[in-house]
C-alpha positions, 0 to 999 in steps of 0.5 A: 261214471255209474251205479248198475245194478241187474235182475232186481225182480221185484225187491224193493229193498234192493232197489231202494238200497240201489238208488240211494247209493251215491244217487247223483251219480248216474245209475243203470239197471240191467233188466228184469224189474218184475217176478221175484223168485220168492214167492212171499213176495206178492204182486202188490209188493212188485208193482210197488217196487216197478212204481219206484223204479219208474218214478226214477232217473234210472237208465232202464235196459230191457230184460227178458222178464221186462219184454214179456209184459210189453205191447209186442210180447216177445214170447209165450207167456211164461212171466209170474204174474201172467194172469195178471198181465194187464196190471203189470202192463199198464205200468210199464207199457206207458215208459216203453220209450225210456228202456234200450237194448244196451247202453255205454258207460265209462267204457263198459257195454252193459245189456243183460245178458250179454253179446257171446262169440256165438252170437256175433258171428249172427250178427257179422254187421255188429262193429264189434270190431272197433272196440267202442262200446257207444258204438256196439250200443248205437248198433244194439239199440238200432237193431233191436228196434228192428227186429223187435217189430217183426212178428214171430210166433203165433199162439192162438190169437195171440201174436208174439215179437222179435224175431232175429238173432238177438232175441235167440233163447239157447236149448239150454234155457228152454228154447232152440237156438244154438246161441242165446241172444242179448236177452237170454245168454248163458256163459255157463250153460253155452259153450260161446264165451263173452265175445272179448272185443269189447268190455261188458255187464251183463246179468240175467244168470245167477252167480253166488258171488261177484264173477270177474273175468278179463273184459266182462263182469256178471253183475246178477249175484245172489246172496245180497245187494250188490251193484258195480260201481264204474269209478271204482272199477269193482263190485259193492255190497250195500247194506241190506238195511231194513 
């Protein structure tokens, strides 16, 4: 069983809340640890929060947020703190090796934004087909390593990663694929729907409350700390606390 939990963007009360939520369970964040939408957070205040999330036992799954301050940038610069881009890297880059694409989890496949119908059908090897989300995530992590190595863009002399179809960004949310990939996905913007062979949680787009659907559950919900906890089998809003 697990706590996960998705988008914590810097709020270290959250995360807190997160982690000493039944902390001898397992516990899974679905990506982007950095860049807070709230711009009273300061980025004191967000390396504050990273250095928790790292000094944890926390699965780590990568977010798009997350990858924008890696040593093989995925895409043009677009994270908060890009002007201060080596101080959030020289955090993160030294843990690189404990984040993963996707992860399984009593029956859930998690990754943060999700595997849509328009998407697999990129990625017709993917075994989607067999229903086993250890093996959809086996497939993920393998393929991100992969694609995650190839050069894509160039801009200036900076040179950005990932260049296959899980890196895809949708029209809809700045780019221009016709699909988002596993990072950028957007069931409400897109017209693919949450590929249904398998069970998934997944983030990165906000819902204003917990969104529960037949296969698949958006666990990036504003308005409070809510995780989703697999023994239960449902959401849980923690107590904000102080």
């Amino acid at each position: 069983m697990a706590i996960i939990i998705s988008d914590i963007h810097g709020d270290i009360k959250k995360a807190r809340r997160f982690l000493e939520y039944k902390p001898k369970v397992e516990h899974v964040i679905l990506g982007d640890l950095m860049d807070s939408r709230d711009y009273g957070v300061t980025l004191d205040d967000e390396l504050e929060c990273l250095k928790l999330v790292l000094s944890s036992n926390a699965v780590l799954i990568w977010g798009n947020h997350d990858l924008a301050y890696t040593d093989k940038p995925c895409w043009e610069p677009y994270a908060r703190f890009k002007d201060t881009y080596p101080s959030v890297s020289e955090l993160l880059i030294p843990h690189q090796n404990r984040f993963k694409a996707a992860h399984a989890v009593d029956g859930w496949l998690c990754t943060h934004a999700g595997i849509s119908t328009k998407l697999a059908k990129y990625l017709p090897d993917m075994p989607l087909d067999s229903g086993d989300p250890e093996m959809v995530a086996a497939w993920l992590n393998d393929e991100f390593q992969r694609q995650w190595l190839t050069p894509g863009k160039k801009v200036g002399e900076q040179q950005y990663y990932g260049a296959g179809p899980l890196f895809a960004i949708h029209w809809s949310r700045g780019g221009d694929g016709q699909y988002g990939g596993i990072f950028w996905y957007d069931p409400q913007r897109e017209v693919a729907k949450p590929d249904p062979r398998v069970r998934q949680l997944f983030g990165h787009t906000p819902v204003p409350g917990p969104l529960r659907r037949v296969g698949w559950n958006n666990i990036n919900i504003e308005g409070g700390y809510w995780v989703f906890d697999t023994e239960e089998g449902d959401f849980v809003m923690l107590n904000k606390g102080c």
